[in-house]
C-alpha positions, 0 to 999 in steps of 0.5 A: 353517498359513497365515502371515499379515503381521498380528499378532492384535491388529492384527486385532481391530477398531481404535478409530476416530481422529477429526479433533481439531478444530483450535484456535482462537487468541486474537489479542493485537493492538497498535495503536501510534501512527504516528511517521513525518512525516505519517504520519495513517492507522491500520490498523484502524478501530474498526468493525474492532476491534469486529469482533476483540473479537467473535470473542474477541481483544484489541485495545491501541490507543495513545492518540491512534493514531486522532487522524490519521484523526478516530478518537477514543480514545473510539470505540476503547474503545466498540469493544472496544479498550483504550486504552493511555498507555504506548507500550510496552505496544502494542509488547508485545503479541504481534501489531503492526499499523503503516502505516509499518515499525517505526523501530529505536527501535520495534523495540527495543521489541518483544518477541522472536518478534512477528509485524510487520505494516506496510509494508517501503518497501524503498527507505528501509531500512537494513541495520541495520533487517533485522539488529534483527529478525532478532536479536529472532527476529521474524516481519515481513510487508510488507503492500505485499508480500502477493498474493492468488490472483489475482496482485493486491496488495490493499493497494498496489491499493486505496492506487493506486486513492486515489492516482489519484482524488486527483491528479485532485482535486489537480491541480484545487485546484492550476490554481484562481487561488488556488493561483497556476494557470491559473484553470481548472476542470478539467470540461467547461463549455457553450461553454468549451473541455474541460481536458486532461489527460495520464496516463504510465502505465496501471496502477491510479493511470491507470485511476482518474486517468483515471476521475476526469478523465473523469468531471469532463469532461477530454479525457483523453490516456494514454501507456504502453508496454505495448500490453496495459495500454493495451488493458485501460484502455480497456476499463476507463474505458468512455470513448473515450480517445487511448492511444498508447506513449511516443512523443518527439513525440506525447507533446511534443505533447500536453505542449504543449497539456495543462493537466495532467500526471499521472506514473504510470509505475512502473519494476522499481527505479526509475520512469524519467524519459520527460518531459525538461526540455527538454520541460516547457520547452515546456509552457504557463505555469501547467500543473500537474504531479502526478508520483504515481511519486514514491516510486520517483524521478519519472518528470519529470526536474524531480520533486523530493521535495515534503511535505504541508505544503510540496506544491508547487514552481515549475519552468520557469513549471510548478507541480510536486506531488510528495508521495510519500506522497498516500493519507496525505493522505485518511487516514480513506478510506486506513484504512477500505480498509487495515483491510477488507483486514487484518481477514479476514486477522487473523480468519483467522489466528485461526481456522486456529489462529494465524499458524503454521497461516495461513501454512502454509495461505495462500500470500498471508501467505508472499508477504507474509512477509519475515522468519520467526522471525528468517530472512530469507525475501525475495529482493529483500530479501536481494539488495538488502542483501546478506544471506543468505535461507532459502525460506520453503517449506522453513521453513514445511512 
């Protein structure tokens, strides 16, 4: 008698195990109203609410959240949204949706094991922040942190993208006589003289700073030390541009005759300073200065933080703005792109069965992911403040 590894019943024909079709989950989304100075955008706009309440999840929007970017209570609730007068009542629901991170007031309201979407804005944190969430087990992704299959950073791309148009439209606010500058158009007019303009930097705030000038006329001069970002700008304004690297004398030459000085350049930690005193001594009376690098400490040794209310400064016969928070100040355009990147993200994690199943299946949520059930997950985060971290792949698996 043959022996066989196999027992009779598991030789009789077995049932079939289909795939359980996986769940779909409810999303429970809290909108609550910004706080933070000057802070006028919101992250959802009621277009995408009406999107969220379609697909079956429930939307709590604090009254007023919207007021800053001309969104009325009205039209979030014809969008779907229940409007809310307590503020805790956004702050309990079990997702929260904020622009600027939570203050630890905020956090104390939050329930524990929250999902936190919002901005780190690492430079203003304080340790005492990390340890509030981690003792609420909550889970924290930083928008400016999320990065799509393609290395790009959708959310801090399309907010540099408002800032560099802007600082264009600012800086020729700024040289009106009106506003105490030159009195010059910034354009090209028929026998006059075209302005020019010089941009540190060539990343995304340059390209569309340099689009915007050229498109309005400007002779426009970039400088940057990458070859390459150079190289790929110029392929990107369609336009023949002076480029050169950050060179003392060219650059002060180009100072010297520029009507505007455009700061873009961003640092690993800080942003550094490539335009001295002594040089915007050299600049011409009335010049304007728009130094968007701000945020990470100004790349003009003269920056000093400005506000939206008070946006300006006098410097060495210079007109300096330097509000490091420019895309709040267009805050209707600022919400229409934050919220057409959030809403996929958010239909997403419903479909895949909640934020457990997201995360597991799309790496942009874990690079945007900071904090996990309490654990810190960041790296930069945890050498920053000296606080132990845990690999989110070996947590999520």
């Amino acid at each position: 008698m043959s022996f066989s590894p196999f027992t009779k019943e598991q030789l009789m024909p077995q049932p079939e195990t289909l795939e359980v079709k996986r769940q779909k989950g409810e999303l429970f989304i809290g909108l609550p109203k910004e706080t933070h100075f000057e802070e006028k955008r919101i992250s959802l706009t009621p277009d995408a609410v009406s999107a969220l309440v379609a697909n079956g999840h429930r939307v709590v929007v604090e009254t007023g959240a919207g007021d800053g970017a001309n969104y009325s209570d009205k039209e979030y609730s014809e969008a779907g949204a229940k409007i809310s007068y307590d503020i805790k009542e956004a702050y309990a629901c079990n997702i929260v949706l904020k622009v600027e991170p939570p203050s630890l007031e905020e956090v104390e309201m939050i329930n524990p094991q929250t999902v936190i979407i919002s901005a780190l804005q690492l430079k203003t944190q304080t340790k005492k922040y990390f340890e509030a969430l981690a003792k609420k087990r909550i889970t924290a992704i930083a928008f400016d942190f999320i990065k799509d299959e393609h290395g790009v950073y959708p959310i801090v791309k399309s907010l540099s993208e408002i800032a560099g148009i802007a600082s264009m439209h600012i800086a020729a606010e700024l040289m009106t006589t009106a506003n105490g500058g030159n009195g010059l158009l910034l354009g090209n007019i028929g026998g006059v003289p075209p302005t020019d303009v010089v941009i540190l930097g060539a990343g995304t705030v340059a390209e569309f700073a340099a689009k915007a000038a050229i498109g309005l006329g400007a002779r426009v001069k970039v400088f940057d030390n990458s070859i390459t970002k150079l190289r790929r700008l110029q392929d990107f304004v369609h336009a023949p541009i002076y480029t050169s690297t950050v060179q003392p004398k060219p650059l002060l030459k180009a100072l010297m005759r520029c009507d505007v000085a455009i700061g873009a350049i961003r640092g690993k930690d800080r942003s550094p300073i490539v335009v001295t005193k002594e040089m915007i001594e050299q600049m011409k009376d009335g010049a304007v200065i728009v130094d968007v690098s701000i945020d990470r400490g100004g790349c003009f040794e003269t920056s000093k933080i400005t506000t939206h209310s008070k946006p300006t400064f006098l410097e060495e016969g210079v007109i300096h703005y330097c509000v490091p928070n420019i895309p709040s100040r267009y805050a209707r355009t600022a919400s229409v792109s934050i919220s057409n990147i959030f809403t996929p993200y958010l239909l997403d994690i419903a479909e895949e069965g909640g934020f457990e199943n997201a995360a597991r299946f799309d790496k942009s949520l874990r690079n945007g992911m900071y904090f996990y059930h309490g654990i810190l997950t960041n790296k930069t985060v945890a050498d920053w403040f000296d606080l132990p971290y845990r690999d989110i792949n070996l947590l999520i698996l």
